[in-house]
C-alpha positions in Angstrom: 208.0 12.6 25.8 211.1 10.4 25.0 212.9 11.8 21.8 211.9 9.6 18.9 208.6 8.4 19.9 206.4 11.6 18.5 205.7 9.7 15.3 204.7 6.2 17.6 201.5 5.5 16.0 198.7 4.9 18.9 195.2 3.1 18.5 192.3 5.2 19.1 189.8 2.1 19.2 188.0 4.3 16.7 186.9 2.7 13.1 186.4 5.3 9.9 183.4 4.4 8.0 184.8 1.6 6.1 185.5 0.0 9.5 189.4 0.4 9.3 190.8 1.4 12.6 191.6 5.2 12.9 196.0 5.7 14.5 197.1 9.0 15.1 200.7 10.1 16.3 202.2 10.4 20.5 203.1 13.8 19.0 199.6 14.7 17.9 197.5 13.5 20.8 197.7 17.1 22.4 196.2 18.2 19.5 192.6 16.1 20.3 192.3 17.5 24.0 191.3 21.1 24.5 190.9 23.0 27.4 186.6 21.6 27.6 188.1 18.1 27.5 190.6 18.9 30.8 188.1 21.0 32.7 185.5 18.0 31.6 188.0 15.4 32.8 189.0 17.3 36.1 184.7 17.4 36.6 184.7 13.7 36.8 188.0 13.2 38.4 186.9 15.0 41.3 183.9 13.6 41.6 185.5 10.0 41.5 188.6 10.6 44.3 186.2 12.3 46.3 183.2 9.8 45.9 181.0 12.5 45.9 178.4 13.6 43.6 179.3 17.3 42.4 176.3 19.0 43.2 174.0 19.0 45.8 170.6 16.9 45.5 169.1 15.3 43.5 170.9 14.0 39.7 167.8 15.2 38.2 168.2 18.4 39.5 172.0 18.6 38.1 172.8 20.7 34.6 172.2 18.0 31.9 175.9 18.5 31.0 177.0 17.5 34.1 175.1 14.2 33.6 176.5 13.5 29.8 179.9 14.5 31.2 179.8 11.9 34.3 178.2 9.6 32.0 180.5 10.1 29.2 183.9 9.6 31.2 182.5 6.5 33.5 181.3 4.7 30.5 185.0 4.9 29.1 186.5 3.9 32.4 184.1 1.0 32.7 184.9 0.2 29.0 188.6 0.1 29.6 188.3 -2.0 32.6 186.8 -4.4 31.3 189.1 -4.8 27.8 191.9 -4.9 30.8 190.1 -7.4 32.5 189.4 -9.4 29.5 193.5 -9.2 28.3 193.8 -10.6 32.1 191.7 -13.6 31.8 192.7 -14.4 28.1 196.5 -14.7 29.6 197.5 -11.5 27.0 198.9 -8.6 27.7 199.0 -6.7 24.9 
């Protein structure tokens, strides 16, 4: 990280239950991923460059874990597309 830009305040799309929008620091961001999130995130990952399923068979026959995982990380990527699409059409680029 560039000296300076620890305390760079980043949106996490998140609202607190008044509806305000939830920041945190660049610095702290390591702090929200643990080890499950990167062996979760390397799970999907793989999955998605090789355009495989992970396991064998059927989904139904995969750990349910497996499923909320894949499920969990596509429905953010699909969600992110989409905002980046939407900036596109609206001519922003925030």
């Amino acid at each position: 990280m560039r000296p300076g830009r620890e305390g760079k305040l980043l949106d996490t799309k998140v609202r607190d239950e008044e509806g305000n929008p939830i920041f945190i620091a660049l610095g702290d961001v390591k702090k929200f991923f643990t080890d499950a999130f990167w062996e979760a995130y390397e799970f999907y990952a793989t999955s998605e460059i090789l355009e495989a399923p992970p396991f064998s068979g059927g989904w139904t026959t995969w750990p349910a874990i497996a499923m909320q995982t894949l499920l969990l990380f596509k429905a953010e990527a699909n969600r992110y597309e989409n905002e980046e699409l939407k900036k596109t059409r609206d001519g922003h680029d925030d």
